[in-house]
C-alpha positions in Angstrom: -47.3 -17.8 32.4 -44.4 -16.2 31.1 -46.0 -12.9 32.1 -46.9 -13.6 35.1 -43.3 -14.5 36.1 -41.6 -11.5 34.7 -44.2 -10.1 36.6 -43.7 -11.4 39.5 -39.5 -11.0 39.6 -39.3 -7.6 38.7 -42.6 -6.4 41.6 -42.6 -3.1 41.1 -40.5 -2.6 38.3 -41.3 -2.3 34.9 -40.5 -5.4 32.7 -37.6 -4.5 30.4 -38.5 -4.5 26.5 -38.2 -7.5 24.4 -39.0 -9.0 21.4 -42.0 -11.2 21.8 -41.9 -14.1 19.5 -41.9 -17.6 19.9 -38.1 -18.2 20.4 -37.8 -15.8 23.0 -41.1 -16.9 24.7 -40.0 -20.5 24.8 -36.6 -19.6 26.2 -37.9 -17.6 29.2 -40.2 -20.2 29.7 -37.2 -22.4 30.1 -35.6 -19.7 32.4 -39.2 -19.6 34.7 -39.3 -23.6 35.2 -35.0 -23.2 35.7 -36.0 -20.2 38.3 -39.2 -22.3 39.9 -37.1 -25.5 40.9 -34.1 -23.8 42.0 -36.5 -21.4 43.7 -38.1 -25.3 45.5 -34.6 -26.4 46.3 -33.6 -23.4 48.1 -37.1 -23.6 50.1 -36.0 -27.1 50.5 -32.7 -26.3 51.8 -34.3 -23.6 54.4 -36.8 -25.8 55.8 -33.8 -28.7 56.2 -31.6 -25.7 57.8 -34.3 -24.7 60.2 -35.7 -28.5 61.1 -32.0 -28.8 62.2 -31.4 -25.7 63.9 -34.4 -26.5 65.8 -33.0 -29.9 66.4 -29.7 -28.4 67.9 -31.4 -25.7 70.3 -33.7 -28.3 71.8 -30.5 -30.5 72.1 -29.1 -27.8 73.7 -31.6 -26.5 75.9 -32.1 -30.7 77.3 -28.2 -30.6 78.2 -28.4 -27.3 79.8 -31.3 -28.6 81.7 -29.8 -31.7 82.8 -26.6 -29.6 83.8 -27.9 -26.6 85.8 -30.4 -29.5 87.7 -28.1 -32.2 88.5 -24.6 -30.3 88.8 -25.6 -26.4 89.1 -23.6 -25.7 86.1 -24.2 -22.9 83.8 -22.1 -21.5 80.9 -22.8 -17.4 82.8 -21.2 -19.1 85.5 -17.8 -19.5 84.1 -15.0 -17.1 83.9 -13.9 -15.1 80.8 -11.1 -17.8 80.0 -12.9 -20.7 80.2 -16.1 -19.0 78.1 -13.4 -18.0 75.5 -11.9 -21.8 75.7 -15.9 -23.0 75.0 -16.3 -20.8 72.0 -12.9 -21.6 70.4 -14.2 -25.1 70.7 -17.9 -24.1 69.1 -16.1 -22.6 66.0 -13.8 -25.8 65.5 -16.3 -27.8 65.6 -18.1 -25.9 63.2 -15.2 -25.3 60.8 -14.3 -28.8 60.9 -17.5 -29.8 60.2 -18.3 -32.0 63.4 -21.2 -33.2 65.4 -19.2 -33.9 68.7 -15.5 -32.9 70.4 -14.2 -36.3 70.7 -10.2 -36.5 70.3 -10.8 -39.3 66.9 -13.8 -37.2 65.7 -11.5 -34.1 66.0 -8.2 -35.7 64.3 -10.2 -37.6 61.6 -11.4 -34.0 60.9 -8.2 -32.2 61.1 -6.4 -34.9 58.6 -9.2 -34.8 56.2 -8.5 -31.5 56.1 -4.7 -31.6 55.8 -5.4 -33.7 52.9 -7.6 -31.5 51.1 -5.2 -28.9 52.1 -2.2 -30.7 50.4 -4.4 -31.9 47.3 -5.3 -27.9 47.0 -1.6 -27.0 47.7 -0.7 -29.1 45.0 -3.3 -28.6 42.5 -2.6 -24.6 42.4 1.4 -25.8 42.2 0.3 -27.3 38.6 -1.9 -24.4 38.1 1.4 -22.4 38.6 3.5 -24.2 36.5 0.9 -24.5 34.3 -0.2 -20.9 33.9 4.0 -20.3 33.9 4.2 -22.3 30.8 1.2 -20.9 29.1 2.8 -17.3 29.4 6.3 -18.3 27.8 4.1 -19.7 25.2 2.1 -16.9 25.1 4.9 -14.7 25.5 6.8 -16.4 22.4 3.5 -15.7 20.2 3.6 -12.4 21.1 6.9 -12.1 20.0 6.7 -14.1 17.0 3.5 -11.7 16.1 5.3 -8.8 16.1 8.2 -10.3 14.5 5.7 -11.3 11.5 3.9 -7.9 11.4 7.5 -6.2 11.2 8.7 -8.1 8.5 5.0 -7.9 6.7 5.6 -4.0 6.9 9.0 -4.0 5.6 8.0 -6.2 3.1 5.1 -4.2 2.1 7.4 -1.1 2.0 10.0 -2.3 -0.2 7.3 -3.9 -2.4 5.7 0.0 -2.8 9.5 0.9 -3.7 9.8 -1.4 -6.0 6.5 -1.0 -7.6 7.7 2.6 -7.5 10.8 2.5 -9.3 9.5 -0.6 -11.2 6.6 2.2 -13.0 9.2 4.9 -13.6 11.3 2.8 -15.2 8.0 2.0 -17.7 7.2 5.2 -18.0 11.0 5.8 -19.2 11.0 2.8 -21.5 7.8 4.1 -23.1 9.5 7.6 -22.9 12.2 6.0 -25.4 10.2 3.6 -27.3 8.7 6.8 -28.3 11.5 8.6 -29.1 13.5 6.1 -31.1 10.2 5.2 -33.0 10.4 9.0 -33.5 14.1 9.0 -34.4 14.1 6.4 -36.7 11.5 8.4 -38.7 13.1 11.2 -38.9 16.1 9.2 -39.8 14.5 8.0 -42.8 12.8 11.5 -43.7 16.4 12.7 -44.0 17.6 10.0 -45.7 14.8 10.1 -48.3 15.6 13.8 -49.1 19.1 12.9 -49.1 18.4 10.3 -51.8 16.4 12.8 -53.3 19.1 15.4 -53.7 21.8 12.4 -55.1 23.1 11.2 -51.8 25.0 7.4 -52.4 23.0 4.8 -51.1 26.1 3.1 -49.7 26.0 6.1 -47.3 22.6 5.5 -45.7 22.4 4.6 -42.0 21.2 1.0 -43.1 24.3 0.7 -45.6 26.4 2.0 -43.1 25.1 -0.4 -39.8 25.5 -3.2 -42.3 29.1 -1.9 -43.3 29.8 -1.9 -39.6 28.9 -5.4 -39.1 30.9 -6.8 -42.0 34.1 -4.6 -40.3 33.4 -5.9 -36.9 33.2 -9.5 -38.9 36.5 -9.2 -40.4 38.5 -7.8 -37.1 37.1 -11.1 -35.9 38.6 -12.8 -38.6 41.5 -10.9 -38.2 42.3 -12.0 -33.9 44.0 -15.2 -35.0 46.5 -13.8 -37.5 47.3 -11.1 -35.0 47.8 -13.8 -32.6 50.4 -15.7 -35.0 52.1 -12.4 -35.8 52.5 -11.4 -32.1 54.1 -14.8 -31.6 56.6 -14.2 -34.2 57.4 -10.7 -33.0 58.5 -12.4 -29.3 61.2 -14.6 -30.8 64.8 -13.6 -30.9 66.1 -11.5 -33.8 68.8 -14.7 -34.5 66.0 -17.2 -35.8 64.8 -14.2 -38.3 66.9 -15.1 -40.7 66.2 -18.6 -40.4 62.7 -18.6 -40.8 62.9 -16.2 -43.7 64.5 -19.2 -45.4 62.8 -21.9 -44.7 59.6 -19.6 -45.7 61.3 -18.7 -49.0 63.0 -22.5 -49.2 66.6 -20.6 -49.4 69.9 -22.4 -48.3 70.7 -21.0 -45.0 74.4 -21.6 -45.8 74.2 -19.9 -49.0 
C-alpha cells in the first residue's frame, strides 16, 4: 500500500531513496491514511463549493428571469456608474461575508468586523510590547554574554601569566635548591681540608653561624641597658653629681 502511494504522488517521478524498515514503513503509512482523508475533505469541500455555486447561479438566473419578464430590466442595460455601484456592492457582500444587502445584515457585518479589527489591533499592540520586552531581555543577555566571555578571557590570560611566572619562579627555586645543596658541599670539602691542614674548629662556618647567634643574643640583651644609659645621658649636667652620690652613698654636702 505504501508503494502504491508513493507511487501514485510522485506519477512520473522516481520515488526518492529510503530506508525500508519497519519504522519507516509504519510512519509513511501514517502519512498515506493522513494524506487519504485530507485528500476526502478537500473533495468534500469541492463538491460543497460547487453544490453551492450551482445553487447561487440558478438563484441568479430565476431573479434575472423574473426581472427582464416582468420589468424589462437587465444588468447590460445599465450605465457604467450604476454597473460599477452593483459590483462594489457584489464584493462587499462577499468580503463581509453576507447572503443579502439589507442595511442590519450589512452593519451587523461591518461591526463584527470592527470588532475583530480592534481585538487584532490590540492583540498585535501586546505582541509589540511583548516582542519589545523580549528584545531588552534579549538584548541584556547579549550584553551580559559578552561581558562573561570578556572577563573569562582576561581571566584565562592572567591565569597563563601567572602559571607563567608561577613555573619560572620553580624552575629558579630548583635552580638554587641546587646550588646551595652544591654550596654547602663544597663548604664542607673546604672545611674538611682545612681541618685537615690544622684550621681551629671555632673558625668553621658552623662555629662561626652559631657565634653569630650568641652575638645577635647578647645585643639583644644589651637594648635595655642602652636604653637606661641614654636616659641618663638626657639629664642636666647639675644632677651628675648628685646621682654619683647617692650611687656611691657619699654625703652630698661633704
Amino acid at each position: 500500500q505504501v508503494t502504491l502511494w508513493l507511487k501514485k504522488l510522485h506519477q512520473d517521478m522516481p520515488i526518492p531513496w529510503y530506508e525500508v524498515n519497519e519504522s519507516t514503513v509504519d510512519y509513511l503509512y501514517e502519512v498515506k491514511e493522513c494524506n487519504e482523508e485530507r485528500d476526502k475533505d478537500v473533495m468534500l469541500l469541492i463538491e460543497d463549493t460547487k453544490d453551492r455555486a450551482a445553487k447561487y447561479e440558478a438563484e441568479a438566473n430565476y431573479w434575472q428571469g423574473i426581472l427582464r419578464e416582468s420589468l424589462d430590466f437587465s444588468e447590460y442595460s445599465l450605465p457604467e456608474e450604476a454597473l460599477a455601484d452593483l459590483n462594489d456592492l457584489v464584493k462587499s457582500a462577499w468580503e463581509l461575508e453576507v447572503e443579502d444587502m439589507p442595511f442590519i445584515s450589512c452593519y451587523g457585518a461591518i461591526t463584527s468586523m470592527t470588532s475583530e479589527l480592534h481585538k487584532a489591533k490590540s492583540k498585535n499592540n501586546e505582541r509589540d510590547l511583548q516582542l519589545k520586552t523580549d528584545t531588552k531581555k534579549l538584548t541584556l543577555a547579549l550584553m551580559m554574554e559578552l561581558k562573561l566571555k570578556e572577563d573569562v578571557e582576561n581571566l584565562q590570560e592572567s591565569q597563563e601569566a601567572e602559571r607563567a611566572k608561577m613555573e619560572i619562579r620553580s624552575k629558579n627555586l630548583k635552580f638554587l635548591r641546587v646550588k646551595t645543596e652544591d654550596l654547602k658541599i663544597k663548604i664542607r670539602e673546604a672545611e674538611n681540608k682545612l681541618l685537615d691542614v690544622g684550621l681551629d674548629q671555632s673558625l668553621t662556618h658552623d662555629a662561626l653561624m652559631e657565634a653569630s647567634e650568641e652575638l645577635a643574643a647578647m645585643y639583644k640583651e644589651m637594648e635595655p641597658l642602652k636604653m637606661e644609659l641614654k636616659s641618663y645621658h638626657d639629664l642636666p649636667l647639675v644632677t651628675i653629681p648628685l646621682l654619683y652620690c647617692i650611687c656611691h652613698q657619699v654625703n652630698f654636702m661633704d
